[in-house]
C-alpha positions, 0 to 999 in steps of 0.5 A: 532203417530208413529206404535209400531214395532211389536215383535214374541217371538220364544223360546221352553222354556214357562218360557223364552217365559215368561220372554221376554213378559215382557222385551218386554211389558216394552219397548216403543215403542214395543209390542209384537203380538205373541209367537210361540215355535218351528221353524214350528210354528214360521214360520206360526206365521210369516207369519201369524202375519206379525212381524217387529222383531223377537227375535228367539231362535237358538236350538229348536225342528222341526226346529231350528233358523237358519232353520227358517231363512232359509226358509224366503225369503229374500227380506221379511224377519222380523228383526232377533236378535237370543237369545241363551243361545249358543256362540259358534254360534255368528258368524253364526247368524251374517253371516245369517244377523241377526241384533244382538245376545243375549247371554243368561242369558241377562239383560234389558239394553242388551234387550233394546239395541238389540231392538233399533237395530231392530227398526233402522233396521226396520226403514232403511227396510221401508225407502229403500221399501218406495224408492224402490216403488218410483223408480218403479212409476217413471219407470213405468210413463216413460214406460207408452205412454201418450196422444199425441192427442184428436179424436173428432167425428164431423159432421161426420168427425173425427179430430185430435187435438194434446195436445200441442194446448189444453189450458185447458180443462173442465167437463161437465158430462160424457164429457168434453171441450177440449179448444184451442186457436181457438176453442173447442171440445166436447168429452165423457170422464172424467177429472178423466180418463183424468189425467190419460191418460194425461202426469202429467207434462204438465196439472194439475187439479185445480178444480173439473171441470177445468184441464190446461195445465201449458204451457198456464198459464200466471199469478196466482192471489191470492183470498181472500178466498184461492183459486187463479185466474188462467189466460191463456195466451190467456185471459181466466181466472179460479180458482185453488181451495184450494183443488187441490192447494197442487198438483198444487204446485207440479207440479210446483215444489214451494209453492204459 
């Protein structure tokens, strides 16, 4: 079920303030979270009360409309639609980005209009943000160095062994496994720390205490309980569980 897009209601007069809380209350969809009636207590309510859409009166006392747009910064600003009884300043509030202008005295259809407006514009926000936060995940994966080689401590030496030789690797309390083709090192560390540390394209987790590197899987297996068997290029064979499958079909780019 899908958030209602929440409204302030910004007026200086109570008996307009009125009269859109229950144009408001009527519409799906949308809910009102807060009345303010002047440009000072509007943007506290804004800023306290977080508003998808703002239906905000232009001539107020203090501060009026277009002052209060201007004192929001604009890469997190509400959806304005400014109503006035006013139309003389319909192209100011367009040219200040608000998403309509309701012209006072205005019906229900005209209300409802502008707030399906407002929603697709909140709706077009939230997506642009949502790939705006994806971009910023991607750039900072590939600023970010990945583990290029374990250091194990060994009998008093220290080796070196790189990624691309680990066939997979195991957990065992607060350490783990690194498994090669022709051998295997104990190092303290997690799985948890490692998925990490470790470059999301080349190993993937599928169990709790099992990660591969999907360069060394040969062939998957279906098992009759919804897990598969995962068998290593070498011959060892594991277990994807039901629980990391969803991630293991991403990274491998299709469903199983």
């Amino acid at each position: 079920m899908t958030d209602p897009v929440r409204v302030l209601l910004v007026d200086d007069e109570p008996i307009a303030r009125e009269g859109l809380r229950e144009l408001v209350g009527t519409a799906d969809g949308f809910v009102v979270c807060g009345e303010a009636g002047n440009g000072r207590d509007a943007l506290a309510s804004i800023q306290s009360e977080r508003p998808d859409v703002v239906l905000l009166d232009i001539q107020m006392p203090e501060l009026d409309g277009f002052g209060v747009l201007a004192e929001l910064p604009e890469d997190d600003r509400p959806v304005i639609v400014f109503v006035t009884a006013y139309e003389q300043y319909a192209v100011a509030a367009f040219e200040a980005s608000a998403t309509d202008y309701l012209l006072k005295p205005f019906d229900r259809d005209r209300l409802f209009q502008a707030l399906q407006r407002a929603s697709d514009r909140v709706r077009e926000k939230d997506e642009s943000r949502d790939g705006v936060q994806d971009l910023l995940q991607q750039l900072e994966r590939r600023g970010r160095k990945h583990l290029e080689r374990f250091v194990v401590k060994r009998q008093g030496r220290i080796v070196l062994v790189p990624v691309d030789e680990v066939d997979w690797i195991e957990a065992a309390g607060n350490y783990v496994y690194i498994h090669t083709a022709g051998s295997q090192h104990l190092l303290r560390d997690t799985l948890t720390h490692l998925q990490q540390e470790l470059d999301p394209e080349s190993f993937v987790r599928i169990h709790r205490s099992a990660m591969v590197r999907l360069g060394a899987i040969s062939e998957l297996e279906r098992l009759g309980s919804g897990d598969y068997l995962v068998r290593l290029v070498g011959g060892k064979e594991l277990t994807l569980s039901r629980s990391f499958r969803k991630g293991f079909e991403e990274r491998v780019g299709r469903p199983l």
